[in-house]
Jmol script that loads the backbone (N, CA, C; Angstrom):
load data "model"
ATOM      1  N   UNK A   1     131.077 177.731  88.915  1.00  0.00           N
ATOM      2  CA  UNK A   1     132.270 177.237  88.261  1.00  0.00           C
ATOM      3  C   UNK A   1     132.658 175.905  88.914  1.00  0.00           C
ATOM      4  N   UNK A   2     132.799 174.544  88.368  1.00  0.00           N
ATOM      5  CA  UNK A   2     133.473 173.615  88.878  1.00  0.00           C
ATOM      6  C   UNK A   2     134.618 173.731  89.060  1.00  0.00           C
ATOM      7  N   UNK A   3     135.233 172.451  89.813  1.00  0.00           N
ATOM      8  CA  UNK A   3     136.743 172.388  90.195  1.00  0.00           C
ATOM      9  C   UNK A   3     137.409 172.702  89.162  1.00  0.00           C
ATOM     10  N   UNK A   4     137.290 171.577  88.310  1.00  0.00           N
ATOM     11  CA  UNK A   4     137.857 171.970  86.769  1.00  0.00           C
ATOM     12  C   UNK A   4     137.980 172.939  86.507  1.00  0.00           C
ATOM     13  N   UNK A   5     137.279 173.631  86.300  1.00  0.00           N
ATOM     14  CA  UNK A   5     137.393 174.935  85.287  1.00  0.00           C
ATOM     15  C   UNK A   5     138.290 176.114  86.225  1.00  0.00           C
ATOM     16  N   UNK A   6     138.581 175.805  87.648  1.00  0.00           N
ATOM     17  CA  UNK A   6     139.040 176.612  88.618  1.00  0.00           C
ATOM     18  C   UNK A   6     140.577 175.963  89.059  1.00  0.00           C
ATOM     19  N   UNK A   7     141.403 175.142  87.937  1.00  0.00           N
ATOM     20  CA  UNK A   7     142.346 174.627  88.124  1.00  0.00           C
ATOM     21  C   UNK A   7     143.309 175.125  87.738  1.00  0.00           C
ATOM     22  N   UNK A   8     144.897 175.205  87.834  1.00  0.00           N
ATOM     23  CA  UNK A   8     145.634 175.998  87.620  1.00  0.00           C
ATOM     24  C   UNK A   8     146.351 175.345  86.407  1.00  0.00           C
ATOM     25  N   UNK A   9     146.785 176.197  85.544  1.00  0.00           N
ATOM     26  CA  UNK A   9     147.686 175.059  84.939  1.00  0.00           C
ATOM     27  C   UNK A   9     148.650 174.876  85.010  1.00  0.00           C
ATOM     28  N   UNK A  10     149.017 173.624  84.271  1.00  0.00           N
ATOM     29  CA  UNK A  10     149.934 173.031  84.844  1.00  0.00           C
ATOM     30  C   UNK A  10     151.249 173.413  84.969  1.00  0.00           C
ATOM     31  N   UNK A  11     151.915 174.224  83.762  1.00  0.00           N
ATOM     32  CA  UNK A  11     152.863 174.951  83.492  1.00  0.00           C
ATOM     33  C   UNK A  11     152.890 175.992  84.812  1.00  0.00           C
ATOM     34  N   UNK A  12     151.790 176.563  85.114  1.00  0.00           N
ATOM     35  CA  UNK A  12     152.179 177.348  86.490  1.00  0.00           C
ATOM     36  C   UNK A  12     152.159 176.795  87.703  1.00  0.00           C
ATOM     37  N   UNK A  13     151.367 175.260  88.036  1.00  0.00           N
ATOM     38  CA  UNK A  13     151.509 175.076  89.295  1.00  0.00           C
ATOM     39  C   UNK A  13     152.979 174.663  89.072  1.00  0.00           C
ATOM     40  N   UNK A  14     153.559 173.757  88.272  1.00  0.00           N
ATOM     41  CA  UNK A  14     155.266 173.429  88.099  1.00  0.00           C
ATOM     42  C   UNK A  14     155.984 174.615  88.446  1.00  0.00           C
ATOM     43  N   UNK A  15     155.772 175.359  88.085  1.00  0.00           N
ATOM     44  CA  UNK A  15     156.673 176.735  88.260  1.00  0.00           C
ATOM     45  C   UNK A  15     156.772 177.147  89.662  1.00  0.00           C
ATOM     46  N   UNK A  16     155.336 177.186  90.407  1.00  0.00           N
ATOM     47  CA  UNK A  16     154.927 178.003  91.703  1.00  0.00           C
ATOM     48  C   UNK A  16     155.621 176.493  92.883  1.00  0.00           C
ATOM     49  N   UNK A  17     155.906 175.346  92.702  1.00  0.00           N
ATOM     50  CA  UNK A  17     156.551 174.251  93.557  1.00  0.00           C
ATOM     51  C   UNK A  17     158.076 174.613  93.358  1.00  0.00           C
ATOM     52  N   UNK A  18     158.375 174.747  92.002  1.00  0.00           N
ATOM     53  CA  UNK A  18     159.812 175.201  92.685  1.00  0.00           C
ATOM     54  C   UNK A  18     160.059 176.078  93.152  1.00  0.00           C
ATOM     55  N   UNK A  19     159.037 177.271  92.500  1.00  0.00           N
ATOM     56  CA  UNK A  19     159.657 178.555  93.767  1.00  0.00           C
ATOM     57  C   UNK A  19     159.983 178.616  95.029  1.00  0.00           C
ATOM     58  N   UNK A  20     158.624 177.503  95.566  1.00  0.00           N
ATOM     59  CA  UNK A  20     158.473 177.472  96.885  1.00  0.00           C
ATOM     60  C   UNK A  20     159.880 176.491  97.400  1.00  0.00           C
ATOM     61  N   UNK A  21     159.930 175.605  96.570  1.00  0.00           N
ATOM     62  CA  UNK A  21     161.294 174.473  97.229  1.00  0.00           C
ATOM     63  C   UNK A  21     162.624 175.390  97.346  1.00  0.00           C
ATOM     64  N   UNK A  22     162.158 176.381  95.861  1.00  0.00           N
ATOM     65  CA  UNK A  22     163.438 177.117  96.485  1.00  0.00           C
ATOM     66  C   UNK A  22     163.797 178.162  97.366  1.00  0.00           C
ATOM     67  N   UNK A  23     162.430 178.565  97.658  1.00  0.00           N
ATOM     68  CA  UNK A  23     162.411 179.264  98.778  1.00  0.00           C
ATOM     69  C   UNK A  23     162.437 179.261 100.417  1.00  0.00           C
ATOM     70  N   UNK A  24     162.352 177.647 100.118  1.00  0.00           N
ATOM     71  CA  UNK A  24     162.461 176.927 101.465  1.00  0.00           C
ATOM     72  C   UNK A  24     163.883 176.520 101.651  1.00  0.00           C
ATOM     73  N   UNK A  25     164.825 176.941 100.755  1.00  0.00           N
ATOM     74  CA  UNK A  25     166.374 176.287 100.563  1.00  0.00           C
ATOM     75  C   UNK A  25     166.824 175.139 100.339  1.00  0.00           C
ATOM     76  N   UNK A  26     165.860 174.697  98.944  1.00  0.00           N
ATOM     77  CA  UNK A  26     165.819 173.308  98.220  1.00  0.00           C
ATOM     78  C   UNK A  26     166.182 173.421  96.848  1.00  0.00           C
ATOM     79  N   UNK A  27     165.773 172.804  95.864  1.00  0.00           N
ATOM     80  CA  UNK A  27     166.116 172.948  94.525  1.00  0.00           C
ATOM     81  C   UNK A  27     165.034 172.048  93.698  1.00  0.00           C
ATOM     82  N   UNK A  28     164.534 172.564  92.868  1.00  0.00           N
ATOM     83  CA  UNK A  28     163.209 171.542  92.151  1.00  0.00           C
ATOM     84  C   UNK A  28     163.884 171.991  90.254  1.00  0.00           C
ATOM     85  N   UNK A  29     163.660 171.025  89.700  1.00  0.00           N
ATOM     86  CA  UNK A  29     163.860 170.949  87.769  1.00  0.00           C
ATOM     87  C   UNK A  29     162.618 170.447  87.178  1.00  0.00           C
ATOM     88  N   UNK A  30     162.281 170.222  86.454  1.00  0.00           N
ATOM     89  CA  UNK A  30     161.207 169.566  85.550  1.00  0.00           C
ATOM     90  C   UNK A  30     162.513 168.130  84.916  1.00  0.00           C
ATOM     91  N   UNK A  31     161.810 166.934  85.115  1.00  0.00           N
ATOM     92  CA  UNK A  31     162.103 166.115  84.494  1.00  0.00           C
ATOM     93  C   UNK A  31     161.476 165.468  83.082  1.00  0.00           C
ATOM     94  N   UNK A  32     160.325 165.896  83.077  1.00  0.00           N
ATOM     95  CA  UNK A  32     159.620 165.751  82.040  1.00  0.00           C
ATOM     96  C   UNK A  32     158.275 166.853  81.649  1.00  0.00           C
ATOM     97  N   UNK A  33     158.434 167.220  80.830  1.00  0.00           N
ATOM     98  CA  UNK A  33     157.039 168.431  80.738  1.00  0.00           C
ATOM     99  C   UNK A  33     155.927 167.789  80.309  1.00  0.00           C
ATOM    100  N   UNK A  34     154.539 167.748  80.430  1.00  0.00           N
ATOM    101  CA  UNK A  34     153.514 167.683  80.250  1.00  0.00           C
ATOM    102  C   UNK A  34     152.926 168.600  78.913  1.00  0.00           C
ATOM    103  N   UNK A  35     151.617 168.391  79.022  1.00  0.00           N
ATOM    104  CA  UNK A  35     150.598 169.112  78.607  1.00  0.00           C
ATOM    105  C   UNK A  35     151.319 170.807  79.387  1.00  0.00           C
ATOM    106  N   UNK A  36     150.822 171.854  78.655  1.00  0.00           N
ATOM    107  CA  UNK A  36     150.897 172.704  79.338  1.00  0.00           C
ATOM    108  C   UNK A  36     150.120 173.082  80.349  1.00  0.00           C
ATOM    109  N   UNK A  37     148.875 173.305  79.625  1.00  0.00           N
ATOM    110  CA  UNK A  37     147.779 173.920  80.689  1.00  0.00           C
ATOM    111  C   UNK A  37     147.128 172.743  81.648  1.00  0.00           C
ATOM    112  N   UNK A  38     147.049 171.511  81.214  1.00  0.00           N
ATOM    113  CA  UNK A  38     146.242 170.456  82.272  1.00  0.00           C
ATOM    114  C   UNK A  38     146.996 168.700  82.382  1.00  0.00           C
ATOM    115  N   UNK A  39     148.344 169.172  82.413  1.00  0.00           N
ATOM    116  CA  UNK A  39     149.021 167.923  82.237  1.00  0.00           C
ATOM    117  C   UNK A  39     148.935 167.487  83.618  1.00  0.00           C
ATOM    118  N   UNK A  40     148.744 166.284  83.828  1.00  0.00           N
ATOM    119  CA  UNK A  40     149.291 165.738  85.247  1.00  0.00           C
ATOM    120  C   UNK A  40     150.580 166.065  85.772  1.00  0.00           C
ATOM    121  N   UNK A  41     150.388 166.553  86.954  1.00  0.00           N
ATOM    122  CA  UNK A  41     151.833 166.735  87.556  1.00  0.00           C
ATOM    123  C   UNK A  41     152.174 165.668  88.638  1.00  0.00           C
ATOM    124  N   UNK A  42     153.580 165.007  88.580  1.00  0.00           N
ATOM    125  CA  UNK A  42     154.027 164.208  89.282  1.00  0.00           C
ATOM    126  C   UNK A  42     154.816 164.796  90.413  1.00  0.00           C
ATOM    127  N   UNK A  43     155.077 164.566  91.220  1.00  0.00           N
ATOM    128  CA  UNK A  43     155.833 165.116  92.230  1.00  0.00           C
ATOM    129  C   UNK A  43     156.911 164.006  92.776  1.00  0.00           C
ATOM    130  N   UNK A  44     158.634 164.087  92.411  1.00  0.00           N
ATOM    131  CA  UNK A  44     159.395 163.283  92.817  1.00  0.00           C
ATOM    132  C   UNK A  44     160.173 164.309  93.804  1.00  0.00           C
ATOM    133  N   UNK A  45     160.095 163.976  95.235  1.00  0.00           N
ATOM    134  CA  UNK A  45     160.381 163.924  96.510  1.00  0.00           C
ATOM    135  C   UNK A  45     161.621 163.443  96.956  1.00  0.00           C
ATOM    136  N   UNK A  46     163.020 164.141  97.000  1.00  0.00           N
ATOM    137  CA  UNK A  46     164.467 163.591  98.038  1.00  0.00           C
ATOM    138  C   UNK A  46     164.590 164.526  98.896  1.00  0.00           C
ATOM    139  N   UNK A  47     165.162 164.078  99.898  1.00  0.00           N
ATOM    140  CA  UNK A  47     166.379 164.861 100.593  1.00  0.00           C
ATOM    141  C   UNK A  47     167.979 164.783 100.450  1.00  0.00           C
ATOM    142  N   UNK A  48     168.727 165.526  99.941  1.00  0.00           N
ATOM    143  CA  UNK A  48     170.050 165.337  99.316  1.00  0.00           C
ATOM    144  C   UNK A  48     170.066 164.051  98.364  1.00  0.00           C
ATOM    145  N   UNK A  49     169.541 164.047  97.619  1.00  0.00           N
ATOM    146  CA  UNK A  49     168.990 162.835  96.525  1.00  0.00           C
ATOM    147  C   UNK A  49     168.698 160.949  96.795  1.00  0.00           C
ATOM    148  N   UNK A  50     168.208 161.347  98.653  1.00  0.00           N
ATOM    149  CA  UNK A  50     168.364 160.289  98.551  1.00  0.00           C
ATOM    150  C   UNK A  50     166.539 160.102  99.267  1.00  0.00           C
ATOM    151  N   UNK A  51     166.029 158.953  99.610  1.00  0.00           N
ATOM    152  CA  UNK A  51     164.864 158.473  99.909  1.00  0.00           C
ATOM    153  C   UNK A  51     163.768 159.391  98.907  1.00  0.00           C
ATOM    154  N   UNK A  52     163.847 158.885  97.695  1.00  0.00           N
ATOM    155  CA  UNK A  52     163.030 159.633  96.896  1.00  0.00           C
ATOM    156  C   UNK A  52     161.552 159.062  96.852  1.00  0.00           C
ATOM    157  N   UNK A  53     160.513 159.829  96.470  1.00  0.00           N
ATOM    158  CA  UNK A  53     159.188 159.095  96.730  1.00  0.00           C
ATOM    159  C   UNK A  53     158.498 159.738  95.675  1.00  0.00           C
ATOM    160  N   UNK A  54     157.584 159.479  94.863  1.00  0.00           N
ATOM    161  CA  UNK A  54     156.434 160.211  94.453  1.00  0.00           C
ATOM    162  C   UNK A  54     155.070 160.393  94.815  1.00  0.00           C
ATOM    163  N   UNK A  55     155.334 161.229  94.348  1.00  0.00           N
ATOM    164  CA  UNK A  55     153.560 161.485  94.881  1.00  0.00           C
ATOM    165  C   UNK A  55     153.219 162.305  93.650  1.00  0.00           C
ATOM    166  N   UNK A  56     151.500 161.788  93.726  1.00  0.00           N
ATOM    167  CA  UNK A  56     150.293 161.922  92.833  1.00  0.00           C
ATOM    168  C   UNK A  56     148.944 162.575  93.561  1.00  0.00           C
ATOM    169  N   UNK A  57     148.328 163.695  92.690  1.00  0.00           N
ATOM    170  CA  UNK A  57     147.236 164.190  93.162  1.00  0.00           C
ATOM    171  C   UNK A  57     145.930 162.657  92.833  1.00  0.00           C
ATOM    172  N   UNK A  58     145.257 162.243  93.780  1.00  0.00           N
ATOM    173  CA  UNK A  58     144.129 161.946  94.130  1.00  0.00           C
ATOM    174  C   UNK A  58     142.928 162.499  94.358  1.00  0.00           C
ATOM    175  N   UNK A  59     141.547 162.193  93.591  1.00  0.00           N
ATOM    176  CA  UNK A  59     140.355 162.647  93.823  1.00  0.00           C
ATOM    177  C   UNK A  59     139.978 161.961  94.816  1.00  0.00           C
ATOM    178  N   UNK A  60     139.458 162.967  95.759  1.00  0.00           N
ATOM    179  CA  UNK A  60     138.708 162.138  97.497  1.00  0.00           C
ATOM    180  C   UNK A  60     137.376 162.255  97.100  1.00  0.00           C
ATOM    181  N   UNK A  61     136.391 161.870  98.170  1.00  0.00           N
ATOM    182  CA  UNK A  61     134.845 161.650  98.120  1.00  0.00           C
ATOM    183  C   UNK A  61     134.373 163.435  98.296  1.00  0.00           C
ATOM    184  N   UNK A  62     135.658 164.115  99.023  1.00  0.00           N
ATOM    185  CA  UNK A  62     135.199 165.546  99.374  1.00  0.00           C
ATOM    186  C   UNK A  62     135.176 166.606  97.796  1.00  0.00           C
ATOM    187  N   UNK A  63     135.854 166.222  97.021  1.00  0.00           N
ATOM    188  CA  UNK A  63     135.878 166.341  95.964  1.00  0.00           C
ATOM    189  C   UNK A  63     137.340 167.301  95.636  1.00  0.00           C
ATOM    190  N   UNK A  64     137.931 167.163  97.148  1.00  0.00           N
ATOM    191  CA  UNK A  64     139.464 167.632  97.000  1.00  0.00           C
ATOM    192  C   UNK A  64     140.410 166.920  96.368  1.00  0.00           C
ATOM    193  N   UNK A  65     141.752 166.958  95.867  1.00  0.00           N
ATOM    194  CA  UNK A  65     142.628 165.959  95.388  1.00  0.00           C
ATOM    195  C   UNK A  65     143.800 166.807  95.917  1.00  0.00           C
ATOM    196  N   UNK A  66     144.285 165.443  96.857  1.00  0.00           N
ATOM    197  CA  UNK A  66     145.493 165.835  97.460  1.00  0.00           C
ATOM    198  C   UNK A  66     146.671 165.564  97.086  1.00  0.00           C
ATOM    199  N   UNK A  67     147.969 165.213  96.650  1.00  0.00           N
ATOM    200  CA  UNK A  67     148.706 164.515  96.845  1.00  0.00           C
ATOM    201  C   UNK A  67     149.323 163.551  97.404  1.00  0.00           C
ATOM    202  N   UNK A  68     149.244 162.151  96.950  1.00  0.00           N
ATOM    203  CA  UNK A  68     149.486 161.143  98.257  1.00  0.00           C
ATOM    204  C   UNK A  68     150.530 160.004  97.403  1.00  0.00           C
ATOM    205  N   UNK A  69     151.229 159.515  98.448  1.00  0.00           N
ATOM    206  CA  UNK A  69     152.317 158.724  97.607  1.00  0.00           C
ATOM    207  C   UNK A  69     151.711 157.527  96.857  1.00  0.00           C
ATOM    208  N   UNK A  70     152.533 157.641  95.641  1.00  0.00           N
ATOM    209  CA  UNK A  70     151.941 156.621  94.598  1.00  0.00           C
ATOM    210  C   UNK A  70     153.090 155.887  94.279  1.00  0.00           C
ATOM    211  N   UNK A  71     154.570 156.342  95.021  1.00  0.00           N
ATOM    212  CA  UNK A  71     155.571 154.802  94.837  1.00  0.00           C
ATOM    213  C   UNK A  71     156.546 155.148  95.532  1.00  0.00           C
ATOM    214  N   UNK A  72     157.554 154.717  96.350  1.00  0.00           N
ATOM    215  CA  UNK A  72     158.378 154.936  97.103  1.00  0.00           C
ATOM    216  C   UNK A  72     159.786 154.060  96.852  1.00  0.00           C
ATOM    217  N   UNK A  73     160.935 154.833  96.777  1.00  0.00           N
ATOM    218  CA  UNK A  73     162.338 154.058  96.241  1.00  0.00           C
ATOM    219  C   UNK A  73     162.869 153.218  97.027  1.00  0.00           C
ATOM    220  N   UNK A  74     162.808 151.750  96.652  1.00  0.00           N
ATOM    221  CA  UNK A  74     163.604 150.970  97.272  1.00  0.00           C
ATOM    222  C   UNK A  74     165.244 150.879  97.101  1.00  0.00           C
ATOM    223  N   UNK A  75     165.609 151.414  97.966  1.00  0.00           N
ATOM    224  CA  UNK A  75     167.422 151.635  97.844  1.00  0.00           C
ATOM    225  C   UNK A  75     167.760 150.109  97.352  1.00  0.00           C
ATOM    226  N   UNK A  76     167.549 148.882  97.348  1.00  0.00           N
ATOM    227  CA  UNK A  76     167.713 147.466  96.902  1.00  0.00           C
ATOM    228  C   UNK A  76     167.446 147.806  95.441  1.00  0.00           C
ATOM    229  N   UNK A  77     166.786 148.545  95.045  1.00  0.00           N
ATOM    230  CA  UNK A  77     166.110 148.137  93.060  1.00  0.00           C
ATOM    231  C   UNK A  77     165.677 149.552  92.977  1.00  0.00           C
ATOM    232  N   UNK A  78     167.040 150.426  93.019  1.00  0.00           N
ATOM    233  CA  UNK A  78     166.447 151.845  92.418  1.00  0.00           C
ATOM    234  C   UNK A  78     166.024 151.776  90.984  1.00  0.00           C
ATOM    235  N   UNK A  79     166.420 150.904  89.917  1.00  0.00           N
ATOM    236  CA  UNK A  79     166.036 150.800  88.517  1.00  0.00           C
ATOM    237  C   UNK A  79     164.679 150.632  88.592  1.00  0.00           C
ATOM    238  N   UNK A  80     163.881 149.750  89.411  1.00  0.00           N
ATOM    239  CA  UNK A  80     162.214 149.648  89.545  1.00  0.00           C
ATOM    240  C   UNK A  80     161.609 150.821  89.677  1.00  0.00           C
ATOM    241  N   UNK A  81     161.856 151.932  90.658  1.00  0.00           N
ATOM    242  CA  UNK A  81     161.645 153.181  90.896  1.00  0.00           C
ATOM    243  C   UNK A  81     161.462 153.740  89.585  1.00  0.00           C
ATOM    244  N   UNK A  82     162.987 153.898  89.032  1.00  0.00           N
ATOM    245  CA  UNK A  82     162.956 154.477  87.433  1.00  0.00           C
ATOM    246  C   UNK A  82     161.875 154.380  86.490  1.00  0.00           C
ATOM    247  N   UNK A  83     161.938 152.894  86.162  1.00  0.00           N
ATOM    248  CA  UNK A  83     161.113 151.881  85.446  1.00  0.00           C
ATOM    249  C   UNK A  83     159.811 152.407  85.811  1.00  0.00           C
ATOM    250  N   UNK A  84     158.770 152.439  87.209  1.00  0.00           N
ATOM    251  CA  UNK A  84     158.130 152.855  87.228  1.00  0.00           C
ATOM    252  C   UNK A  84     157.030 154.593  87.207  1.00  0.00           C
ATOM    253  N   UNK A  85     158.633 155.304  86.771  1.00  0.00           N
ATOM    254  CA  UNK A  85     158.129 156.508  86.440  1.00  0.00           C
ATOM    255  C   UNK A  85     158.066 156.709  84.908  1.00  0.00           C
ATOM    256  N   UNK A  86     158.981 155.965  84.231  1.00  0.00           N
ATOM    257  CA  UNK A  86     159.091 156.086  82.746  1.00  0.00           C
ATOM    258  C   UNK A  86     157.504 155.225  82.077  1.00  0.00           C
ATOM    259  N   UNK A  87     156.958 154.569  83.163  1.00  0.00           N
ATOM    260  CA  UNK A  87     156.057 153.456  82.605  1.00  0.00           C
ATOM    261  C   UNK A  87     154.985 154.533  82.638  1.00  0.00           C
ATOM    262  N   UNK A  88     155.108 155.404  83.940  1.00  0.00           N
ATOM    263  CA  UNK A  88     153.412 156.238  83.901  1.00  0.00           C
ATOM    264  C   UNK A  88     153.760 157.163  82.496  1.00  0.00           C
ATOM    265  N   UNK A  89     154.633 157.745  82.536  1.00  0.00           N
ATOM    266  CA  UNK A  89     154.905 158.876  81.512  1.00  0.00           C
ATOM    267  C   UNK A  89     154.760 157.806  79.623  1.00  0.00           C
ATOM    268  N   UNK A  90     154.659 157.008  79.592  1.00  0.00           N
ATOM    269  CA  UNK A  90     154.431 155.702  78.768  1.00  0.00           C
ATOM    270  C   UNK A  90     152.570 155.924  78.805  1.00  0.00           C
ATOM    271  N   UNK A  91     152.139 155.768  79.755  1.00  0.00           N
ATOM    272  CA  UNK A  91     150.843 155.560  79.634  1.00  0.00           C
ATOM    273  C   UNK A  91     149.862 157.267  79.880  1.00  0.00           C
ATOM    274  N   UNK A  92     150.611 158.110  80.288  1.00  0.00           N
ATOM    275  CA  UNK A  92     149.897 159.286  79.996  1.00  0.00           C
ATOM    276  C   UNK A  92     151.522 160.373  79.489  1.00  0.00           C
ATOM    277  N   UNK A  93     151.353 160.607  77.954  1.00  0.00           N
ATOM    278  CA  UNK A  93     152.116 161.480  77.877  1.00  0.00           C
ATOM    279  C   UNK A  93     152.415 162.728  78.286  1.00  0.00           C
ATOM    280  N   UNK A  94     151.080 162.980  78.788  1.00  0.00           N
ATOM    281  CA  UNK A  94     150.697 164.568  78.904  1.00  0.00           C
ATOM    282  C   UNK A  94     150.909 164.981  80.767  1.00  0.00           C
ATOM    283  N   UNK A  95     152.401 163.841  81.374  1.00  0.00           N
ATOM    284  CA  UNK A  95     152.375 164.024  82.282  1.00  0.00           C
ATOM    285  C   UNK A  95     153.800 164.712  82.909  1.00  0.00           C
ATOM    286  N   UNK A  96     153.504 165.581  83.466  1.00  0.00           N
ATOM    287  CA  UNK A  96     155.283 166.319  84.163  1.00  0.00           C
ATOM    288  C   UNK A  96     155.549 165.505  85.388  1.00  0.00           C
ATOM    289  N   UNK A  97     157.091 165.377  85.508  1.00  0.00           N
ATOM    290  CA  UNK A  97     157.720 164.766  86.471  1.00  0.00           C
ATOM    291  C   UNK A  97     158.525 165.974  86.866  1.00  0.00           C
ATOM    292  N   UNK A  98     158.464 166.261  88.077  1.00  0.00           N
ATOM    293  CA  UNK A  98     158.785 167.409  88.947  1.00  0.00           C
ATOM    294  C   UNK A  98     159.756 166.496  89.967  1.00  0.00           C
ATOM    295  N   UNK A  99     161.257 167.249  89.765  1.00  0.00           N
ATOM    296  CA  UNK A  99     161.864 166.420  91.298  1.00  0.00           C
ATOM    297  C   UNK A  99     162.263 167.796  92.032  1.00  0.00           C
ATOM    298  N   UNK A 100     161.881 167.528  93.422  1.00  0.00           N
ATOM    299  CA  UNK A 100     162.336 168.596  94.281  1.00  0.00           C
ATOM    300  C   UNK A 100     162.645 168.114  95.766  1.00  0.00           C
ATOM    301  N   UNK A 101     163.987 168.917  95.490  1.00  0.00           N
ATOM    302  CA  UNK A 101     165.091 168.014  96.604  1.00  0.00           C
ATOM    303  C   UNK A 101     164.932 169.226  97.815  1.00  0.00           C
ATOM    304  N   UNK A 102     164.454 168.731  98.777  1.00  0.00           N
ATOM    305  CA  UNK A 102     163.713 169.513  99.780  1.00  0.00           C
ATOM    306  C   UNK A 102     164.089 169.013 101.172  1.00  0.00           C
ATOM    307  N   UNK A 103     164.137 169.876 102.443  1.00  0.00           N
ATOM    308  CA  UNK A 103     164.888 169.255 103.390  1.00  0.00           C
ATOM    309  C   UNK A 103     163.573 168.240 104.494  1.00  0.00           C
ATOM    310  N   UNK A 104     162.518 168.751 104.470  1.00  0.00           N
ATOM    311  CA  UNK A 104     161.285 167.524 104.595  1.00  0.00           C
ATOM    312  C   UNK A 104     160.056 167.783 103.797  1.00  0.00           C
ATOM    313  N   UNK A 105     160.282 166.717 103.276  1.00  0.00           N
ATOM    314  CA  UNK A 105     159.455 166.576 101.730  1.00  0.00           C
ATOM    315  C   UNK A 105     157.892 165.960 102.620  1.00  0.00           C
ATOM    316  N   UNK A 106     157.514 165.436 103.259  1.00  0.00           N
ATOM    317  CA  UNK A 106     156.082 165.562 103.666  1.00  0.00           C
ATOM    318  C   UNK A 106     155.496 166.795 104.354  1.00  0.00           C
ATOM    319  N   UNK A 107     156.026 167.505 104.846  1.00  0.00           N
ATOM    320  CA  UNK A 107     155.842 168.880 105.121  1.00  0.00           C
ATOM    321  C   UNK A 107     155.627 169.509 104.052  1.00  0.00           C
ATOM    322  N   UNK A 108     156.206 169.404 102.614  1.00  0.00           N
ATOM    323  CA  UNK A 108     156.350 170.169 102.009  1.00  0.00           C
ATOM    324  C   UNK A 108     155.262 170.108 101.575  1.00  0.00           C
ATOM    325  N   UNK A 109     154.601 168.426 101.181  1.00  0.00           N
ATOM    326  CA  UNK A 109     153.817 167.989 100.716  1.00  0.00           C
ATOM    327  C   UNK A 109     152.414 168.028 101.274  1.00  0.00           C
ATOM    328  N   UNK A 110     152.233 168.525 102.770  1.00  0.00           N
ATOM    329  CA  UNK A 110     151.373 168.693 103.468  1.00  0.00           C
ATOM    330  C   UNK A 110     150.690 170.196 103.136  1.00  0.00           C
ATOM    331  N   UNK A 111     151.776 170.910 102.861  1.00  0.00           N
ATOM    332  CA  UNK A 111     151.593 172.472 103.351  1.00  0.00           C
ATOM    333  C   UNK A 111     150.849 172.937 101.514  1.00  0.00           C
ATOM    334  N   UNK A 112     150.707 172.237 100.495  1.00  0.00           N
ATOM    335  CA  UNK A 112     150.245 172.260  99.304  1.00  0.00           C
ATOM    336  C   UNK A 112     148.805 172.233  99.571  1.00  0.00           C
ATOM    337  N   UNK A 113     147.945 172.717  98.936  1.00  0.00           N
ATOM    338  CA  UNK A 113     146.304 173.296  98.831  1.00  0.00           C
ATOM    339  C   UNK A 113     146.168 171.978  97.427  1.00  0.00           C
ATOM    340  N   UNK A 114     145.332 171.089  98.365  1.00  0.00           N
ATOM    341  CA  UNK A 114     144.334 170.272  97.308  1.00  0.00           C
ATOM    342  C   UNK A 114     143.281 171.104  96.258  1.00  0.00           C
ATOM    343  N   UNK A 115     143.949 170.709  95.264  1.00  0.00           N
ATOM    344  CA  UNK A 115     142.738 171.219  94.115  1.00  0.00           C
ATOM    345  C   UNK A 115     141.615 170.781  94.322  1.00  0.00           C
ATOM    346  N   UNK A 116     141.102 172.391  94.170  1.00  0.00           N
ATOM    347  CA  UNK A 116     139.709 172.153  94.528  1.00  0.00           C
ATOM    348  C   UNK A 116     139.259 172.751  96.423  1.00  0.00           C
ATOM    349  N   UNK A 117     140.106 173.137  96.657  1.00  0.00           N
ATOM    350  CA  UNK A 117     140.129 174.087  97.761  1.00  0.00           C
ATOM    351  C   UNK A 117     140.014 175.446  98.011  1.00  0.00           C
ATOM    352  N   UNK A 118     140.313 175.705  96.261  1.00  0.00           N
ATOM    353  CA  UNK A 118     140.095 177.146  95.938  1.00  0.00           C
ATOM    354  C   UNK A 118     139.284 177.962  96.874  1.00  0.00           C
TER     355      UNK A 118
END
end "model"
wireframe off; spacefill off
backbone 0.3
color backbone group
């Protein structure tokens, strides 16, 4: 079985991040839904809504894909931030924006199983 075919979908990995944010004594929503079963999932990252970041799964050479930041909020031009999440969701519809307000969001982001680790 390849990675692919051993991937979760997407509707449940969205589901199984907030559990966990909220089980860590955080709070996660869907900002935008995807595809169900194989939509890209975005991951938007605060602590009490503030230093927000995203992060995006990446394919490595190992053939894992981790999550790694793909844009970070400049408190000077939070509208750019915006702008640049409405632009990906513009160029792949089939993508969920996940925000989860978490008390350390690289931990959180660490402690997640790269697809393909199965």
């Amino acid at each position: 079985m390849s990675p692919l075919d051993a991937r979760l979908p997407a509707h449940l990995e969205v589901s199984g991040y907030i559990r966990i944010a909220e089980a860590q004594g955080g709070f996660g929503m869907v900002l935008s839904k995807g595809e169900r079963e194989a939509g890209t999932v975005l991951l938007l990252t605060t602590h009490r809504n503030e230093n927000a970041t995203l992060w995006e799964r990446m394919p490595q050479l190992d053939g894992s894909r981790p999550y790694i930041v793909a844009k970070q909020q400049n408190d000077e031009n939070k509208q750019e931030f915006a702008e640049y999440i409405q632009r990906r969701g513009q160029q792949d519809p089939d993508i969920w924006v996940v925000e989860l307000d978490i008390a350390d969001p690289e931990r959180f982001i660490a402690s997640l199983p790269s697809q393909g680790e199965c």
